[in-house]
C-alpha positions in Angstrom: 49.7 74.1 -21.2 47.5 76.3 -22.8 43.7 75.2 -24.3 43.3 72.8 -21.4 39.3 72.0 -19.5 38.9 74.8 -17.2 38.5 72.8 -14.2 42.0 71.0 -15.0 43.4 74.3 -15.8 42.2 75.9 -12.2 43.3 72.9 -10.9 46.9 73.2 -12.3 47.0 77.0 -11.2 46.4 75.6 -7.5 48.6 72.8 -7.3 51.5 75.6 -8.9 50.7 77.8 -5.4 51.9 74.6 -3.3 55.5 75.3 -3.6 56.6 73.5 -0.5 56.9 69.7 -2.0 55.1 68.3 1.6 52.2 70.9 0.8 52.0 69.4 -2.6 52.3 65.7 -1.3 49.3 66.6 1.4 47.3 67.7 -1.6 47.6 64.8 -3.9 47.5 62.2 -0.5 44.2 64.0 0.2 42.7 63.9 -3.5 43.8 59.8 -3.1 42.0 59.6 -0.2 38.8 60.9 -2.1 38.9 57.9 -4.4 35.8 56.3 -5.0 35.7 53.5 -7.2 34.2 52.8 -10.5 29.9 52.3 -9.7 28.5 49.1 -10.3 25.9 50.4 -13.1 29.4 51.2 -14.9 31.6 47.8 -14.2 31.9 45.1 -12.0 34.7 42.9 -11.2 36.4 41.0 -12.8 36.8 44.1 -15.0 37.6 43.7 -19.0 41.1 43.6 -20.2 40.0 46.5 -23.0 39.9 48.9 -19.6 43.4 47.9 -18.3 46.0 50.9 -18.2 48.9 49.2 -19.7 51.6 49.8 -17.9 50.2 50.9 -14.3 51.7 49.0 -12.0 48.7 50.2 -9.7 46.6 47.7 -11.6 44.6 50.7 -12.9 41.0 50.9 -15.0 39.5 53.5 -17.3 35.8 53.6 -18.2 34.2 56.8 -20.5 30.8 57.3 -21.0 29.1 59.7 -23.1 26.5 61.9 -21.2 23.6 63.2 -22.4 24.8 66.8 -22.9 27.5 65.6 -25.3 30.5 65.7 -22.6 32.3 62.7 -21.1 32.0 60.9 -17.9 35.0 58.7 -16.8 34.9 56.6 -14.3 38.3 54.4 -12.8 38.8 51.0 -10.7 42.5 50.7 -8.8 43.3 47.2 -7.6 46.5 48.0 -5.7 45.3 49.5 -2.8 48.6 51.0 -2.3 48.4 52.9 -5.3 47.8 56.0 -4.1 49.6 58.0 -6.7 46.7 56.2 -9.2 44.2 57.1 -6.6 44.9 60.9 -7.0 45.3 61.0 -10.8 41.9 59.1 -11.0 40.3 61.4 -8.6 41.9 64.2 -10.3 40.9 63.3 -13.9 37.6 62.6 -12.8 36.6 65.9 -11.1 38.3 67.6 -13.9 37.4 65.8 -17.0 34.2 64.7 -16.5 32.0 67.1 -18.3 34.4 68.2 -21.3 34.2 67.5 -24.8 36.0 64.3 -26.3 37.7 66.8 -27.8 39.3 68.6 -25.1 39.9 65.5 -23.1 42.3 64.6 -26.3 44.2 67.9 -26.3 45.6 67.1 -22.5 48.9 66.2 -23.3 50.0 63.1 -21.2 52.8 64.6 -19.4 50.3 66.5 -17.7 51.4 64.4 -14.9 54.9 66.1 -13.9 52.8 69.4 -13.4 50.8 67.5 -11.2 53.3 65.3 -9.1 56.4 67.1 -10.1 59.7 66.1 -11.9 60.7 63.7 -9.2 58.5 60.5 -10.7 60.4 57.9 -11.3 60.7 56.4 -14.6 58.0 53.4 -14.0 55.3 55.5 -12.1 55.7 58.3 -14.6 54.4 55.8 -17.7 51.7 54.4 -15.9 50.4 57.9 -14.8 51.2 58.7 -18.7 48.8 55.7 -19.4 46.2 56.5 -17.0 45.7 59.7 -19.4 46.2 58.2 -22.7 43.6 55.6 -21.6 41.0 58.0 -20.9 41.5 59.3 -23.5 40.8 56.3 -25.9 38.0 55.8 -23.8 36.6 58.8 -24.4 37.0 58.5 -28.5 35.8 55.6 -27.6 32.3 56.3 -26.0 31.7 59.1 -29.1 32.5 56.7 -32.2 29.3 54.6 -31.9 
């Protein structure tokens, strides 16, 4: 997955080094557990339909906004509180993301997500994960086309 944001990229290269799938389960349980929610200045409940990841059956959110340096911010809500798996994608698009062009948020292809959670996802989890990325990045073309 070549030509992806740095910080994604180092994050990938990490994640690879967890061979042992409970090491790699640990990891993404403890990037869930750093979830912090969409500010207020951003949304509030009840959020807009337009920000709903179709699909997610975590009930998941995307917001982008552009910063002031020309790179993206974006910014989730997830309403099932068991949605962990959501909870580390968000984190992990977040931390990663924020601060890249629109541009290269568009080049992350959406299947990003086996290299992050592995082959094992099952068929319904898999396309909301797939959504969560192809949501921010319609935000993010979004946030520049104005």
């Amino acid at each position: 997955m070549a030509d992806l944001p740095e910080k994604l990229a180092d994050l990938l290269a990490t994640l690879d080094l967890a061979t042992d799938r409970s090491d790699r389960i640990q990891l993404l349980i403890d990037f869930g557990e750093r979830f912090r929610e969409v500010p207020a200045e951003v949304a509030e409940r009840p959020f807009a339909e337009a920000h709903r990841v179709p699909g997610c059956e975590s009930e998941a959110f995307v917001w982008a906004r552009r910063r002031t340096d020309g790179t993206v911010g974006l910014h989730f809500a997830v309403e099932n509180a068991q949605g962990i798996s959501a909870m580390a994608l968000a984190t992990i698009l977040e931390e990663t993301l924020s601060g890249a062009t629109p541009e290269a948020v568009a080049r992350v292809p959406a299947d990003v997500i086996y290299r992050i959670f592995g082959p094992e996802l099952s068929m319904g989890k898999s396309m909301g994960l797939m959504g969560m990325v192809t949501k921010a990045q319609a935000e993010s073309r979004r946030a520049f086309a104005s």
